[in-house]
mmCIF file of the N, C-alpha and C atoms, coordinates in Angstrom:
data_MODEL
# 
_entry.id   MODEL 
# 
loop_
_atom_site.group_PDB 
_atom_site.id 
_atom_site.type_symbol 
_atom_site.label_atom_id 
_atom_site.label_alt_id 
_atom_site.label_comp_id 
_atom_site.label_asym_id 
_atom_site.label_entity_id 
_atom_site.label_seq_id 
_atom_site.pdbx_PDB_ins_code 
_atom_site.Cartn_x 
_atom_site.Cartn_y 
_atom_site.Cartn_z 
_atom_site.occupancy 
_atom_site.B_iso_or_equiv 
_atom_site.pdbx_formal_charge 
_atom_site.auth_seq_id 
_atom_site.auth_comp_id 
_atom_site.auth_asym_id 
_atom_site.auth_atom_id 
_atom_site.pdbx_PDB_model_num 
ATOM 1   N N  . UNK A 1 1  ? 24.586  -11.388 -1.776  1.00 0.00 ? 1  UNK A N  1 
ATOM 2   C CA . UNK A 1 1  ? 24.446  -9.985  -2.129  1.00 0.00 ? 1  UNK A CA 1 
ATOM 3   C C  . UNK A 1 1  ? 24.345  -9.861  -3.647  1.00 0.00 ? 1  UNK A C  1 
ATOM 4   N N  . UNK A 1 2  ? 23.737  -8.703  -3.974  1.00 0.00 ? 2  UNK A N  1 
ATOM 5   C CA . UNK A 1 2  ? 23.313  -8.660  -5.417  1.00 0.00 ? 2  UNK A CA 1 
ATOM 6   C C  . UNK A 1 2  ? 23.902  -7.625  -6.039  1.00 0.00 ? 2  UNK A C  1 
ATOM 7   N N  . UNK A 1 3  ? 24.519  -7.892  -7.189  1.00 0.00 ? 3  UNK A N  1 
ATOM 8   C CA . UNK A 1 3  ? 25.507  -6.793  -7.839  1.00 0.00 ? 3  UNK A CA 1 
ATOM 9   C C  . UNK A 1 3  ? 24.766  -5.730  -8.768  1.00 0.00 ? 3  UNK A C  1 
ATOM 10  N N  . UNK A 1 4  ? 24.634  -4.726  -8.181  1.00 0.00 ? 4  UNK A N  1 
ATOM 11  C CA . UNK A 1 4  ? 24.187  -3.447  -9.144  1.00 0.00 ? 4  UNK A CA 1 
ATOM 12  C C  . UNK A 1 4  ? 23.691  -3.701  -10.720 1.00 0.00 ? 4  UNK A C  1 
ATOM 13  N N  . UNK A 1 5  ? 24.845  -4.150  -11.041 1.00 0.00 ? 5  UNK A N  1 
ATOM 14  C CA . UNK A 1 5  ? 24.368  -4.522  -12.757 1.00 0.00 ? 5  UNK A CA 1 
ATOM 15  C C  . UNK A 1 5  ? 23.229  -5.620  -13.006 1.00 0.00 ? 5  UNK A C  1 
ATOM 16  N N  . UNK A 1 6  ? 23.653  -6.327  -12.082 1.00 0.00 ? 6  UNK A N  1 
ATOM 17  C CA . UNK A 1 6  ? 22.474  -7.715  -12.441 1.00 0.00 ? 6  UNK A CA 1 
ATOM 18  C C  . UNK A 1 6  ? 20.984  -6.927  -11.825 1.00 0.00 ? 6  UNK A C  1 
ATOM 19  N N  . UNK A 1 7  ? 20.857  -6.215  -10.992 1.00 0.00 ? 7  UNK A N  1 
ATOM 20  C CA . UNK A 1 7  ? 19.771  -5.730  -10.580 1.00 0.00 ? 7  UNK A CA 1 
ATOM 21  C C  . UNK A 1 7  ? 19.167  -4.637  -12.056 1.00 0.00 ? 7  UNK A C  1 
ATOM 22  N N  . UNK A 1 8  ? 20.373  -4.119  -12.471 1.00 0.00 ? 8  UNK A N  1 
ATOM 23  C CA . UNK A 1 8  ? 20.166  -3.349  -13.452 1.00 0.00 ? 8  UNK A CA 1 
ATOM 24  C C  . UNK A 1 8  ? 19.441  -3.922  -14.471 1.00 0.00 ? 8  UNK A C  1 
ATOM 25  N N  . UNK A 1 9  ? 20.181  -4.426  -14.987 1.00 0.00 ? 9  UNK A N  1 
ATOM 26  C CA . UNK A 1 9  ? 19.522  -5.577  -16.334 1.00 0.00 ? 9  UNK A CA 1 
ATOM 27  C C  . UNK A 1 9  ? 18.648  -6.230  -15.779 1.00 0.00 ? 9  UNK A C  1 
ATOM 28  N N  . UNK A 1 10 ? 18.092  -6.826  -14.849 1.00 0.00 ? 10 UNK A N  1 
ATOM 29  C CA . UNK A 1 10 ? 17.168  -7.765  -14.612 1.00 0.00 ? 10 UNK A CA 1 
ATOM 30  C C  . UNK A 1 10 ? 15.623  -6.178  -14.908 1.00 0.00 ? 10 UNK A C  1 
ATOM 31  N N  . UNK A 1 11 ? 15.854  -5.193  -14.267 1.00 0.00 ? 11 UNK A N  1 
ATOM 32  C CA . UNK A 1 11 ? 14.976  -4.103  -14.509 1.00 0.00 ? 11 UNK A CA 1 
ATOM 33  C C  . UNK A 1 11 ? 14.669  -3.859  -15.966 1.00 0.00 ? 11 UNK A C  1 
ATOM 34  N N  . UNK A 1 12 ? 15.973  -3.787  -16.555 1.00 0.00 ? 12 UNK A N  1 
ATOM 35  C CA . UNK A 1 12 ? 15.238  -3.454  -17.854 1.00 0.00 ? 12 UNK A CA 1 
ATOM 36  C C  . UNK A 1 12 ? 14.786  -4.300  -18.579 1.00 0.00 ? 12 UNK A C  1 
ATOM 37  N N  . UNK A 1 13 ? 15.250  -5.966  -18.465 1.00 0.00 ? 13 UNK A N  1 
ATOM 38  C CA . UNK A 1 13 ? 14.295  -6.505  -19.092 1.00 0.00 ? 13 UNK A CA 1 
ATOM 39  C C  . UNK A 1 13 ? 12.804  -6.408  -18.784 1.00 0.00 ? 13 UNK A C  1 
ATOM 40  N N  . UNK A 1 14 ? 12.825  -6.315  -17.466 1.00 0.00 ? 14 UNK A N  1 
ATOM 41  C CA . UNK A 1 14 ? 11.258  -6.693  -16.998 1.00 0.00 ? 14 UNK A CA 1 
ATOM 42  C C  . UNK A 1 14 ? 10.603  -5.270  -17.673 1.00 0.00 ? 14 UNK A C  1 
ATOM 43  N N  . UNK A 1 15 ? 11.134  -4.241  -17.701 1.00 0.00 ? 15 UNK A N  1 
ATOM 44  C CA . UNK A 1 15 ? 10.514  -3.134  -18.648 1.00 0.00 ? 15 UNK A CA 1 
ATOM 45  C C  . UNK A 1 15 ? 10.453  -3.580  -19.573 1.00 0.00 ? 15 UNK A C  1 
ATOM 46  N N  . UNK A 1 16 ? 11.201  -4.033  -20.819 1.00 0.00 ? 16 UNK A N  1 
ATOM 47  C CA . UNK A 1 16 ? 11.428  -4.234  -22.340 1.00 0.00 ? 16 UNK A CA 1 
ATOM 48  C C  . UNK A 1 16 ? 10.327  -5.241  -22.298 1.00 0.00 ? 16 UNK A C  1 
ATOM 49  N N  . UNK A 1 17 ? 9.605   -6.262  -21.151 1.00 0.00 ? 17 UNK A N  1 
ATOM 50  C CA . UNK A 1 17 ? 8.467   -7.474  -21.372 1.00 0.00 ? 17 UNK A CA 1 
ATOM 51  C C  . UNK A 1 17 ? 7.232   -6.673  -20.858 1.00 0.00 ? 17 UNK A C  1 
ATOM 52  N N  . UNK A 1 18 ? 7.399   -5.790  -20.354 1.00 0.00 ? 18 UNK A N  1 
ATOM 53  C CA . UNK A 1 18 ? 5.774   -4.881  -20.197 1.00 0.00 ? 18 UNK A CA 1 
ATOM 54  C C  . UNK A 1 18 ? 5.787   -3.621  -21.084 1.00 0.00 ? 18 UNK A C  1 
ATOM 55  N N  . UNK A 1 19 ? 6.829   -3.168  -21.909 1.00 0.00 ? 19 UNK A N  1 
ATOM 56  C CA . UNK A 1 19 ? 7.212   -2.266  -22.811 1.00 0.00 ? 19 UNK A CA 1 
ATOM 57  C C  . UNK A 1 19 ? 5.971   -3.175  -24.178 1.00 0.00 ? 19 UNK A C  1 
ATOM 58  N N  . UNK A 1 20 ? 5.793   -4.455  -24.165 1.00 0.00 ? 20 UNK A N  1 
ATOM 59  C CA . UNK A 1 20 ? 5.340   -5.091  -25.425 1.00 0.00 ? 20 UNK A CA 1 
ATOM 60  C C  . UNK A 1 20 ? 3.707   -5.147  -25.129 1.00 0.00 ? 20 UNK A C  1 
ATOM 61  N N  . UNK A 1 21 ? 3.342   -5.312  -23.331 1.00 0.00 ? 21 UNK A N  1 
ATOM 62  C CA . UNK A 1 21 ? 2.169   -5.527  -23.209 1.00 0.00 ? 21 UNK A CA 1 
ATOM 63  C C  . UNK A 1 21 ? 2.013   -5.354  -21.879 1.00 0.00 ? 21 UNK A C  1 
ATOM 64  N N  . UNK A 1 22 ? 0.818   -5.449  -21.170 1.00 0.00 ? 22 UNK A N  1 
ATOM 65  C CA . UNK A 1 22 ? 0.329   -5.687  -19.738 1.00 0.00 ? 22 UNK A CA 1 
ATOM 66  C C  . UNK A 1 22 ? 0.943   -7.584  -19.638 1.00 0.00 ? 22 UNK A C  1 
ATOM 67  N N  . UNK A 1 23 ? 1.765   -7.051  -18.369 1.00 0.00 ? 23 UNK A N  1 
ATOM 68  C CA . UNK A 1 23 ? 1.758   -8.851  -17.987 1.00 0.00 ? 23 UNK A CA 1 
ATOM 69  C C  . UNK A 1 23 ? 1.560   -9.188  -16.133 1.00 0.00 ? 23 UNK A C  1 
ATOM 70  N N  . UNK A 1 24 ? 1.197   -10.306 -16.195 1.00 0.00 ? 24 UNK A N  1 
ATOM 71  C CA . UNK A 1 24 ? 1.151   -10.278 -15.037 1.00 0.00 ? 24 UNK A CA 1 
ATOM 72  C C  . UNK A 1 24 ? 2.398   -10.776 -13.876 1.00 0.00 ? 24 UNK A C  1 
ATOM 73  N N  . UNK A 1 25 ? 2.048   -10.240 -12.191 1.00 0.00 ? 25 UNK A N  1 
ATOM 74  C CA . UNK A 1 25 ? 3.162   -10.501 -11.696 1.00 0.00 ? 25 UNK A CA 1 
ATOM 75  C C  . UNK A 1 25 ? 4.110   -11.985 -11.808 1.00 0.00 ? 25 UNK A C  1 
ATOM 76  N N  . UNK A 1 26 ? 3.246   -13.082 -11.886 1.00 0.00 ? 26 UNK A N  1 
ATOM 77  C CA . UNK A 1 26 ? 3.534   -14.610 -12.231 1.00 0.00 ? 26 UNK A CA 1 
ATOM 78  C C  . UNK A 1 26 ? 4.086   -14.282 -13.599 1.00 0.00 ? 26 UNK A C  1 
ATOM 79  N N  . UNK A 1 27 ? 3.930   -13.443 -14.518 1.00 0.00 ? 27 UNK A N  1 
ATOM 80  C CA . UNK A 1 27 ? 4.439   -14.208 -16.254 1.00 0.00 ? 27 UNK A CA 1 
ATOM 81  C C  . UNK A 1 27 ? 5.751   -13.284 -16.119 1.00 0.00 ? 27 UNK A C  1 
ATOM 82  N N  . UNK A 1 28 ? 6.180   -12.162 -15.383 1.00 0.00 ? 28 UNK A N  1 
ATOM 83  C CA . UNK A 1 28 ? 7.579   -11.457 -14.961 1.00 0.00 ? 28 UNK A CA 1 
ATOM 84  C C  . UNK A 1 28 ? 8.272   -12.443 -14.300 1.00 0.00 ? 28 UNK A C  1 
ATOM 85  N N  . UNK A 1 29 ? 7.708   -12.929 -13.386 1.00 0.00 ? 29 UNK A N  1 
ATOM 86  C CA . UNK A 1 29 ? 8.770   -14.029 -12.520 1.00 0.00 ? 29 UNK A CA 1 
ATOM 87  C C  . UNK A 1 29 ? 9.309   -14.767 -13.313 1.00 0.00 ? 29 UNK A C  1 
ATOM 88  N N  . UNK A 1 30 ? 8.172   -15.649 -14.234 1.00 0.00 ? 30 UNK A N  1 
ATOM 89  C CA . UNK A 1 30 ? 9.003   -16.811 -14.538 1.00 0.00 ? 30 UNK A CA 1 
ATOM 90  C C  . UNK A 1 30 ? 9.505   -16.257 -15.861 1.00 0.00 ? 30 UNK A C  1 
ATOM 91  N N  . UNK A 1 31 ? 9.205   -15.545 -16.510 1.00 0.00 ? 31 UNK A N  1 
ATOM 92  C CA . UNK A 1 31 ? 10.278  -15.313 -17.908 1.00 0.00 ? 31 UNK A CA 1 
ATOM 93  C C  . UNK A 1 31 ? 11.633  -14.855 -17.033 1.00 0.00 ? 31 UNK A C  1 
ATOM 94  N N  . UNK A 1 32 ? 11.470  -13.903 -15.704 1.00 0.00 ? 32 UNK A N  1 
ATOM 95  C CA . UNK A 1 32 ? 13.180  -13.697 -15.182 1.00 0.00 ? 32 UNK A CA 1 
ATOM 96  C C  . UNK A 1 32 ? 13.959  -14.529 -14.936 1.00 0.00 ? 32 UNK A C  1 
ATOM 97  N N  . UNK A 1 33 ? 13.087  -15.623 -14.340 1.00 0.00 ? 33 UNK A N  1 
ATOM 98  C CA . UNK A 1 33 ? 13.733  -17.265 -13.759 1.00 0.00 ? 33 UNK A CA 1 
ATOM 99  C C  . UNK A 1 33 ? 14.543  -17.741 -15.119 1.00 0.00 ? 33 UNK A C  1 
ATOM 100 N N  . UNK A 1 34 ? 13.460  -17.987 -16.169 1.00 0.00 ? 34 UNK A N  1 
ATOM 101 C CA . UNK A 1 34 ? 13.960  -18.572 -16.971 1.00 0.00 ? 34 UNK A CA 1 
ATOM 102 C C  . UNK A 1 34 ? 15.085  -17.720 -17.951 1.00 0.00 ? 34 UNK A C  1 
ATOM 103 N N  . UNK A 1 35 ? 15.068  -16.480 -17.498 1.00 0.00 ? 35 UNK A N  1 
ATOM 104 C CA . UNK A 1 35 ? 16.691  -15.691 -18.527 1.00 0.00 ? 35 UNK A CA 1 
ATOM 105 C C  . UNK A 1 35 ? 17.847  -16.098 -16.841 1.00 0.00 ? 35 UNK A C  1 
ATOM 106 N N  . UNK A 1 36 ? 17.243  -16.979 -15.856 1.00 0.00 ? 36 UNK A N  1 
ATOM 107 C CA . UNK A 1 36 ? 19.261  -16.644 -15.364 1.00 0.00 ? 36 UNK A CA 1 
ATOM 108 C C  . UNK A 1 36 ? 19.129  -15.822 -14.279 1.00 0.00 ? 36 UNK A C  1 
ATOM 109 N N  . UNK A 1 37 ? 18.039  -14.941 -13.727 1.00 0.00 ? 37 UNK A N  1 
ATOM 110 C CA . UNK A 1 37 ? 18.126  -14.036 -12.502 1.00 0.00 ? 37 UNK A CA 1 
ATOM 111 C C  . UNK A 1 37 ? 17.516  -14.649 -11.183 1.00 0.00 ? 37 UNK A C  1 
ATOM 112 N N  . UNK A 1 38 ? 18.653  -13.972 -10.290 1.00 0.00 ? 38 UNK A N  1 
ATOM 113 C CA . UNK A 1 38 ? 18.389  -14.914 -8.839  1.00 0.00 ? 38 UNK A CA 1 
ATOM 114 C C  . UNK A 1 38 ? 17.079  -14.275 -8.583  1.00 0.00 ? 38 UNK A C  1 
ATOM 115 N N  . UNK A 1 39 ? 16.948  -15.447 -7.455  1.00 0.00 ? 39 UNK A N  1 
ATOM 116 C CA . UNK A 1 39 ? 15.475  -14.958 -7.072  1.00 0.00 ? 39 UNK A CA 1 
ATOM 117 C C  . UNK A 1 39 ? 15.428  -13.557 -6.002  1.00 0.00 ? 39 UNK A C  1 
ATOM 118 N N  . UNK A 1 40 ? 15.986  -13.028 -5.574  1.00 0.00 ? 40 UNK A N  1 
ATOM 119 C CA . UNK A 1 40 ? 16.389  -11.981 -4.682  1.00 0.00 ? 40 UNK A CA 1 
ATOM 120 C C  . UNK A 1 40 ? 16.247  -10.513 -5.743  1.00 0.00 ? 40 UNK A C  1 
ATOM 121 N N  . UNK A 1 41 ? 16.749  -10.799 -7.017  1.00 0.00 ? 41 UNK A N  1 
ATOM 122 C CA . UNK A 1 41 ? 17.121  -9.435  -7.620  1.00 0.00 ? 41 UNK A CA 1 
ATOM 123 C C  . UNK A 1 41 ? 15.792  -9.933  -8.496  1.00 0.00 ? 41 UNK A C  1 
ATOM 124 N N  . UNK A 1 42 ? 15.245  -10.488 -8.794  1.00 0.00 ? 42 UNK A N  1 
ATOM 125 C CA . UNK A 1 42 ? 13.849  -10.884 -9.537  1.00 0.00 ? 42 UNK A CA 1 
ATOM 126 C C  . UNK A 1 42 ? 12.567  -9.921  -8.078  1.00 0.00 ? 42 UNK A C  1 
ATOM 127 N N  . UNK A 1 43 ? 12.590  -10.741 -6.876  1.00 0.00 ? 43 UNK A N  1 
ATOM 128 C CA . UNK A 1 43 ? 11.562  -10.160 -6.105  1.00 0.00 ? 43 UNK A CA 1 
ATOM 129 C C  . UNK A 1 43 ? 12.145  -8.523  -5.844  1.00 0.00 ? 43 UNK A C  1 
ATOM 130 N N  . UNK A 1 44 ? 13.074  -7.861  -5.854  1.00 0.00 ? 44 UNK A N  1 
ATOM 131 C CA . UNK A 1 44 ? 13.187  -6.650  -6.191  1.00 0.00 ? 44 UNK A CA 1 
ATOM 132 C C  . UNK A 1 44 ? 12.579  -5.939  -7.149  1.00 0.00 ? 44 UNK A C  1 
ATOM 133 N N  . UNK A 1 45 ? 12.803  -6.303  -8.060  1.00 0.00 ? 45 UNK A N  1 
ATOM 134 C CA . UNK A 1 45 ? 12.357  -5.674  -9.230  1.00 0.00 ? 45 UNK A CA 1 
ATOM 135 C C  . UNK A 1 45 ? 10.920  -6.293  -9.310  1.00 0.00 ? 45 UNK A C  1 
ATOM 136 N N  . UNK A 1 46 ? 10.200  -7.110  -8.954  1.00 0.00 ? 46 UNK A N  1 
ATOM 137 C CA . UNK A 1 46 ? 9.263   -7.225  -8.954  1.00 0.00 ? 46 UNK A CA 1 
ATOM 138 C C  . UNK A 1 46 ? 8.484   -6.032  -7.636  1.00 0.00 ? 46 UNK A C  1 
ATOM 139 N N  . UNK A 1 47 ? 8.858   -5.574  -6.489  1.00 0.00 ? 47 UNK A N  1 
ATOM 140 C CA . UNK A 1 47 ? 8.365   -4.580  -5.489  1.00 0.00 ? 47 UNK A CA 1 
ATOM 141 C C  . UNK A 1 47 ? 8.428   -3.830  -6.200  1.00 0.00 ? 47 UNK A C  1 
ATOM 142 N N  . UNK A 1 48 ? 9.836   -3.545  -7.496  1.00 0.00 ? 48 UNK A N  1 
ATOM 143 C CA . UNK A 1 48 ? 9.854   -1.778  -7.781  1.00 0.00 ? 48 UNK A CA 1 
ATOM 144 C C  . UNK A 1 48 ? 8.720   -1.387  -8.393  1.00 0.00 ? 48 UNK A C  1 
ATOM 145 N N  . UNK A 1 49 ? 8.131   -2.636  -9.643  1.00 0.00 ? 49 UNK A N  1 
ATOM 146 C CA . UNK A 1 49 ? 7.094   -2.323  -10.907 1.00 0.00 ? 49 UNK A CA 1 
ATOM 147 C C  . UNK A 1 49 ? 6.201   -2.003  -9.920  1.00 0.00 ? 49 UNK A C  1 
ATOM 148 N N  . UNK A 1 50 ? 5.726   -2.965  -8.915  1.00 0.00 ? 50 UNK A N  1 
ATOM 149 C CA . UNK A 1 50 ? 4.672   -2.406  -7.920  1.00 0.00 ? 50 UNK A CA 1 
ATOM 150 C C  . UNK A 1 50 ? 4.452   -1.001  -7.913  1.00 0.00 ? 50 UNK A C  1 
ATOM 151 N N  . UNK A 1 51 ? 5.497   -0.801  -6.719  1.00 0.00 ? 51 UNK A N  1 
ATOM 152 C CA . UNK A 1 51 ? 5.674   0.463   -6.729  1.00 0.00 ? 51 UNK A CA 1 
ATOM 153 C C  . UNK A 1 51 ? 5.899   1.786   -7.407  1.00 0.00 ? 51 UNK A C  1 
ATOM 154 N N  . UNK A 1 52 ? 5.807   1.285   -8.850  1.00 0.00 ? 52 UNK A N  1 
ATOM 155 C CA . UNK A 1 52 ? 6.032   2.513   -9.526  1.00 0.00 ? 52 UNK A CA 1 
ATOM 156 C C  . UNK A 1 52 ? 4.675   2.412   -10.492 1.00 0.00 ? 52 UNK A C  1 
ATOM 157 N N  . UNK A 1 53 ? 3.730   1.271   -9.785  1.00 0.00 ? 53 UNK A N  1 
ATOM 158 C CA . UNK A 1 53 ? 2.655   1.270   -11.022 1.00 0.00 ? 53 UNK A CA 1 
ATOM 159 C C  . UNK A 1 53 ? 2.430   0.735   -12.418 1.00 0.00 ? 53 UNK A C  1 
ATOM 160 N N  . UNK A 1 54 ? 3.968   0.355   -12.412 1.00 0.00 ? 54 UNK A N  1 
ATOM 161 C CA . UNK A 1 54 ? 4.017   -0.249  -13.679 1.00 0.00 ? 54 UNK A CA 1 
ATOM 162 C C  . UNK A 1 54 ? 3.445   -1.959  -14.178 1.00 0.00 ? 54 UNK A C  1 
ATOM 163 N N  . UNK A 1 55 ? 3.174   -2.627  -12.798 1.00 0.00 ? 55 UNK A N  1 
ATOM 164 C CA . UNK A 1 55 ? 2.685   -3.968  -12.538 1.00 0.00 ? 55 UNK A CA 1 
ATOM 165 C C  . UNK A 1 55 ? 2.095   -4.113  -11.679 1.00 0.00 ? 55 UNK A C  1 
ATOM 166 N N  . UNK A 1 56 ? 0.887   -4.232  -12.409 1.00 0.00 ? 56 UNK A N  1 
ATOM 167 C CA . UNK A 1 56 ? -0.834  -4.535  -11.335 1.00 0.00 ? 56 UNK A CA 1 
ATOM 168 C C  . UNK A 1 56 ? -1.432  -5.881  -11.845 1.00 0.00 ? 56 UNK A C  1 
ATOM 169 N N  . UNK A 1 57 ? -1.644  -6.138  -11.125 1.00 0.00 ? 57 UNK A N  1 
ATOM 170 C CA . UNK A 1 57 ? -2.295  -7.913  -11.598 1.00 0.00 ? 57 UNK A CA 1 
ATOM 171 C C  . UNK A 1 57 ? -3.945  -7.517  -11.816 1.00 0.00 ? 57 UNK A C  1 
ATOM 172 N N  . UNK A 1 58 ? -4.105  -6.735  -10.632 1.00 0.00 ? 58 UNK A N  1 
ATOM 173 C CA . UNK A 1 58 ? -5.630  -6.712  -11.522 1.00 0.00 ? 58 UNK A CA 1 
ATOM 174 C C  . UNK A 1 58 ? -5.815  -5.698  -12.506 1.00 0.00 ? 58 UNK A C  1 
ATOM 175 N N  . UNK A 1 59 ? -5.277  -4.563  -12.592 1.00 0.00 ? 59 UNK A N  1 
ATOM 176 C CA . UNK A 1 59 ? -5.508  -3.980  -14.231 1.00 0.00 ? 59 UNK A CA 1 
ATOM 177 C C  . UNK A 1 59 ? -5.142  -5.325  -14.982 1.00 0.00 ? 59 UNK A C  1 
ATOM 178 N N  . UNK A 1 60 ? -3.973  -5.825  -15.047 1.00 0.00 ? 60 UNK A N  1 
ATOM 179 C CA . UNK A 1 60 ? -3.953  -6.937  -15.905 1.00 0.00 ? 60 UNK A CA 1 
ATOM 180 C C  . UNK A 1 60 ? -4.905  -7.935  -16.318 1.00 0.00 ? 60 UNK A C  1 
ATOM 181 N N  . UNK A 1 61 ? -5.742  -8.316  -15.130 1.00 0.00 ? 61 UNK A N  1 
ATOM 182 C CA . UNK A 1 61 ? -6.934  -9.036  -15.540 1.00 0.00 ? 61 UNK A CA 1 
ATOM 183 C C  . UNK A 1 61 ? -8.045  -8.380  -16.188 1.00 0.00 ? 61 UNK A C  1 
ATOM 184 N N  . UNK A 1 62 ? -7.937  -7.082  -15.691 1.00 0.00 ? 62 UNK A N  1 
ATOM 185 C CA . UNK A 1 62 ? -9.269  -6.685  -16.214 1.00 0.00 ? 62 UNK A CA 1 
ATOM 186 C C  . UNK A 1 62 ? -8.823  -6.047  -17.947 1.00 0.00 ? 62 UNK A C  1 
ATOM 187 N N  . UNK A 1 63 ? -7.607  -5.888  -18.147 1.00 0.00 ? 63 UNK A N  1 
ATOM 188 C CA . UNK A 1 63 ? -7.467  -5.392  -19.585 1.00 0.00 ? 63 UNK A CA 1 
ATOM 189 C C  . UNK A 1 63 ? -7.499  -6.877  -20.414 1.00 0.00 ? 63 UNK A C  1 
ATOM 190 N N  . UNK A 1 64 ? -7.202  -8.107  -19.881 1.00 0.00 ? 64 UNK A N  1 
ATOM 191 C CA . UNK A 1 64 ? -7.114  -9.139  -20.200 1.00 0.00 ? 64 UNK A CA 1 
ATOM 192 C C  . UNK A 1 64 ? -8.376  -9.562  -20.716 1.00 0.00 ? 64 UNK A C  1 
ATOM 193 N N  . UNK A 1 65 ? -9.674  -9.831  -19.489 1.00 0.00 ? 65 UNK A N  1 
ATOM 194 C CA . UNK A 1 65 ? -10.593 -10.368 -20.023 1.00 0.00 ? 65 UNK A CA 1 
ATOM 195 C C  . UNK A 1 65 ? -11.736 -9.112  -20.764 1.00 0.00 ? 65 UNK A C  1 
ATOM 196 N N  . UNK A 1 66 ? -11.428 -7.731  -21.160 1.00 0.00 ? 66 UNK A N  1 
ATOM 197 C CA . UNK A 1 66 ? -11.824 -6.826  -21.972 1.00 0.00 ? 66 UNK A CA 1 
ATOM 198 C C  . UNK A 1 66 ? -11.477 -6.980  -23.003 1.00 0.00 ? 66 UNK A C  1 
ATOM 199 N N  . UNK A 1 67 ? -10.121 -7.430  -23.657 1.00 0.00 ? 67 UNK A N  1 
ATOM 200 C CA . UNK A 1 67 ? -9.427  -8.361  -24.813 1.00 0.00 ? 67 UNK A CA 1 
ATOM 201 C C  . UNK A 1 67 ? -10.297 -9.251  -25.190 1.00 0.00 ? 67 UNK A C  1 
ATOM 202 N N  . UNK A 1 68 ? -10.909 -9.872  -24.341 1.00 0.00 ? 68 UNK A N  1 
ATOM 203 C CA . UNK A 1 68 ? -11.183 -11.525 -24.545 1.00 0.00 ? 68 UNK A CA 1 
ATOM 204 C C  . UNK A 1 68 ? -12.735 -11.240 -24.738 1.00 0.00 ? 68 UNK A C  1 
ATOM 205 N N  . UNK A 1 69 ? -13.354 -10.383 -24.531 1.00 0.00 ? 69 UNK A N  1 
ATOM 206 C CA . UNK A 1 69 ? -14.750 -10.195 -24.296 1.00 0.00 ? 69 UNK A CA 1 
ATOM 207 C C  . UNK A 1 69 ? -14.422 -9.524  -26.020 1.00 0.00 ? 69 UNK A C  1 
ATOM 208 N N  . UNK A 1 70 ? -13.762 -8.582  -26.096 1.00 0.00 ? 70 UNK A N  1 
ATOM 209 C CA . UNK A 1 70 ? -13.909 -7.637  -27.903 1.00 0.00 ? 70 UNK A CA 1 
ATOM 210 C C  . UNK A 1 70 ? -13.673 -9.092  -28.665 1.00 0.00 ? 70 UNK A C  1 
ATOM 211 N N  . UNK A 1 71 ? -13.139 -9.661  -28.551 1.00 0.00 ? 71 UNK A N  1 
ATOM 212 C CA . UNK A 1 71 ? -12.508 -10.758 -29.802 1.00 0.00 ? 71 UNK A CA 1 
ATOM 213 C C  . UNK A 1 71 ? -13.711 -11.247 -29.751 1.00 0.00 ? 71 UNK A C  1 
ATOM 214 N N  . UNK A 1 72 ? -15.030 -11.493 -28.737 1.00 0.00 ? 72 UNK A N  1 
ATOM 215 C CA . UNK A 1 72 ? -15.927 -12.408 -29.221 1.00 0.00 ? 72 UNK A CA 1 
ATOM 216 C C  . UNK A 1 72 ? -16.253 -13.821 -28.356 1.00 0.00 ? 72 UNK A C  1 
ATOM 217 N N  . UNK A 1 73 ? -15.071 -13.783 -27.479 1.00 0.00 ? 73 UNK A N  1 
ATOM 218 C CA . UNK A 1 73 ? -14.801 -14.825 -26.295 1.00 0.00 ? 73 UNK A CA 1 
ATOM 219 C C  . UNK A 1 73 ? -15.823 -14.254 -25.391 1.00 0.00 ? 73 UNK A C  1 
ATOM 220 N N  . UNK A 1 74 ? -16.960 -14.551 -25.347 1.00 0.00 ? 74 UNK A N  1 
ATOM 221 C CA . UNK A 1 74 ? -17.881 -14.888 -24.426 1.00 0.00 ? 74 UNK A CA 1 
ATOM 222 C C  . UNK A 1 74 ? -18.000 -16.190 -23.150 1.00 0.00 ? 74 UNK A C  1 
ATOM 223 N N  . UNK A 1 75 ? -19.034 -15.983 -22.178 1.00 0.00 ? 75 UNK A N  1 
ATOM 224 C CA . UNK A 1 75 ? -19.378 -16.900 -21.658 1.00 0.00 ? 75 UNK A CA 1 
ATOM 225 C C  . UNK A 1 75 ? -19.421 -17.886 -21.861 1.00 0.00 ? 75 UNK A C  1 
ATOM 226 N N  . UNK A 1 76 ? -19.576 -18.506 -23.415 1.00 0.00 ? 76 UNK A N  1 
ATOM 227 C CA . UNK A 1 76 ? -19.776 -19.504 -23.509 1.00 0.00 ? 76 UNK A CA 1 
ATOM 228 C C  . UNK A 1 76 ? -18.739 -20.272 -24.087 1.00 0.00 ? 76 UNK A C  1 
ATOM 229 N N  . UNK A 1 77 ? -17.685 -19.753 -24.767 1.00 0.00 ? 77 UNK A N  1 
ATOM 230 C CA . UNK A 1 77 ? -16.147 -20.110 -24.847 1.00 0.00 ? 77 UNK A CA 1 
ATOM 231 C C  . UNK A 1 77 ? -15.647 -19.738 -23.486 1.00 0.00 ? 77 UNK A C  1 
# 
């Protein structure tokens, strides 16, 4: 069972790491893994961003390679 607070804090970090940028659902997991959060209160908070819109993998790709296309990163890089 998962204690309120740890669910708590595990939320706001994952806000405070998409607060800096678009990330995707894989780069939330493993930065949570790697601060210390079980995997139970990690896939929670990973349904909530879902669900609240706040974590989309494909906006993420597509703001990603729109990044990568302005800098000049073409087809051929």
């Amino acid at each position: 069972m998962t204690d309120k607070s740890d669910l708590s804090r595990a939320q706001d970090y994952a806000l405070k790491l998409l607060g800096y940028r678009e990330r995707s659902r894989q780069e939330i997991q493993v930065r949570m893994e790697r601060k210390g959060f079980q995997r139970e209160v990690i896939e929670k908070v990973l349904r909530y961003l879902e669900s609240q819109k706040y974590l989309d993998d494909r906006r993420f790709a597509e703001l990603w390679t729109h990044n990568r296309l302005k800098r000049g990163y073409g087809k051929g890089k």
